[in-house]
C-alpha positions in Angstrom: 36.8 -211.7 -129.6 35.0 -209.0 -128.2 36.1 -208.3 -124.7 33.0 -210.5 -122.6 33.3 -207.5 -119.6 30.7 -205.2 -121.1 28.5 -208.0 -122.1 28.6 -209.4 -118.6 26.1 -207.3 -116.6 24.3 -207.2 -119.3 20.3 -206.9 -118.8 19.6 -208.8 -121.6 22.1 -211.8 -120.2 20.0 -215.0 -120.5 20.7 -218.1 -119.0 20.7 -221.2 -121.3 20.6 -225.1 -119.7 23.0 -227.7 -121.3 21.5 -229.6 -124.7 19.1 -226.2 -125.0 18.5 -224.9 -128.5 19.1 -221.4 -129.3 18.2 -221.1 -132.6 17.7 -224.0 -135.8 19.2 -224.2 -139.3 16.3 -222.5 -141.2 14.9 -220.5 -139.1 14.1 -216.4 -139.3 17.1 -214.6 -137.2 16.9 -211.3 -135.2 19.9 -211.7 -133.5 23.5 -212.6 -132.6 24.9 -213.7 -129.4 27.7 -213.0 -127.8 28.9 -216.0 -125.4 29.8 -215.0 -121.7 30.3 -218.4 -119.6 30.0 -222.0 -121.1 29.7 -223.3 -124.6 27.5 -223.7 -127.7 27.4 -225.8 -130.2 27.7 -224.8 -133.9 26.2 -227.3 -136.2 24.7 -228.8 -139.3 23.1 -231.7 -139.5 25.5 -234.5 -138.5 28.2 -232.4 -138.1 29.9 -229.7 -135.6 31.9 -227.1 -137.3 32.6 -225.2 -134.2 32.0 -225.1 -130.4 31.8 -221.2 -129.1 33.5 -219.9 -125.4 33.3 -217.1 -123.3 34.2 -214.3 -125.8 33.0 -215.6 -129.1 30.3 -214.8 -131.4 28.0 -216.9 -132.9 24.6 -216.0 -135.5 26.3 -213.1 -136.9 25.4 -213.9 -140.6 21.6 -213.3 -139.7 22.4 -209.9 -138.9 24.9 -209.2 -142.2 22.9 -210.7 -144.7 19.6 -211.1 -142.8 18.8 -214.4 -144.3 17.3 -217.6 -142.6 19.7 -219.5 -139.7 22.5 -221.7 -142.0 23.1 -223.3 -138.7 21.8 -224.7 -135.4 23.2 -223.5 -132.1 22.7 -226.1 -129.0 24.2 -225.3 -125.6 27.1 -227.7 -124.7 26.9 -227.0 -121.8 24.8 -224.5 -119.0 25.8 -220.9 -120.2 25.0 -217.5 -120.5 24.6 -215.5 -123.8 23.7 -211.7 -124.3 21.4 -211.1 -127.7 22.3 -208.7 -130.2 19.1 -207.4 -132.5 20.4 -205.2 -135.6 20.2 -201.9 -133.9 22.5 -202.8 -131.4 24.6 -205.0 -134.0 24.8 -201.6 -136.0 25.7 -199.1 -133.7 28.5 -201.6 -131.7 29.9 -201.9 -135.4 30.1 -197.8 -135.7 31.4 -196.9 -132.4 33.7 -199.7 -132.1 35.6 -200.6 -134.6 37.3 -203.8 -132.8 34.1 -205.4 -132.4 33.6 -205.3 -136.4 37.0 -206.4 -137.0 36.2 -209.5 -134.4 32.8 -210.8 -136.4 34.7 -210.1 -140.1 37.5 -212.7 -138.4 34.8 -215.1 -136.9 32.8 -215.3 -140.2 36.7 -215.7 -142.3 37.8 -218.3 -139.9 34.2 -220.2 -140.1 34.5 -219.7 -144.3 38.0 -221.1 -143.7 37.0 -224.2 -142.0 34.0 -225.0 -144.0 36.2 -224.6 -147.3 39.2 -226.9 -146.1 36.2 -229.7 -145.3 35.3 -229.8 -148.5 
């Protein structure tokens, strides 16, 4: 995970209310989001395949393949989030190369758990 410490001063930090959607299956995506407190949902219909803490990633596909949401993303519970648009996505995966390494291991283990369930 990336380390949450430079995300959580952020200025872009936004504050997200329990059962609040972040994004829909379907929809365009601009961004990622890193998770700094609390936890969101990652779904499909009928089904969670993951829930994201402090630390994790989540809507990192729109920014590798830039293709509509394959998920929706509802807050679990009240937490904050920092946005990550492509420029940002880009240059955090040239000048550290940890952070890359983290959203290759989040989209493996995510492949991993879809593959095992079916």
């Amino acid at each position: 995970m990336p380390s949450i410490e430079v995300f959580k001063h952020d200025p872009k930090l936004e504050r997200v209310e329990a059962g609040a959607t972040v994004f829909r299956q379907g929809e365009a995506a601009d961004f990622m989001y890193v998770v700094v407190e609390g936890e969101i949902e990652l779904r499909l219909p009928h089904v969670v395949l993951e829930v994201a803490g402090p630390g994790s990633v989540f809507g990192e596909m729109a920014l590798v393949d830039a293709s509509p949401r394959s998920g929706t993303a509802i807050a679990r519970t009240p937490a904050q989030i920092v946005p990550i648009d492509r420029r940002r996505f880009l240059y955090l995966v040239e000048n550290t190369p940890y952070f890359a390494i983290e959203v290759m291991r989040t989209l493996s283990r995510r492949l991993r758990v879809l593959d095992a369930a079916t």
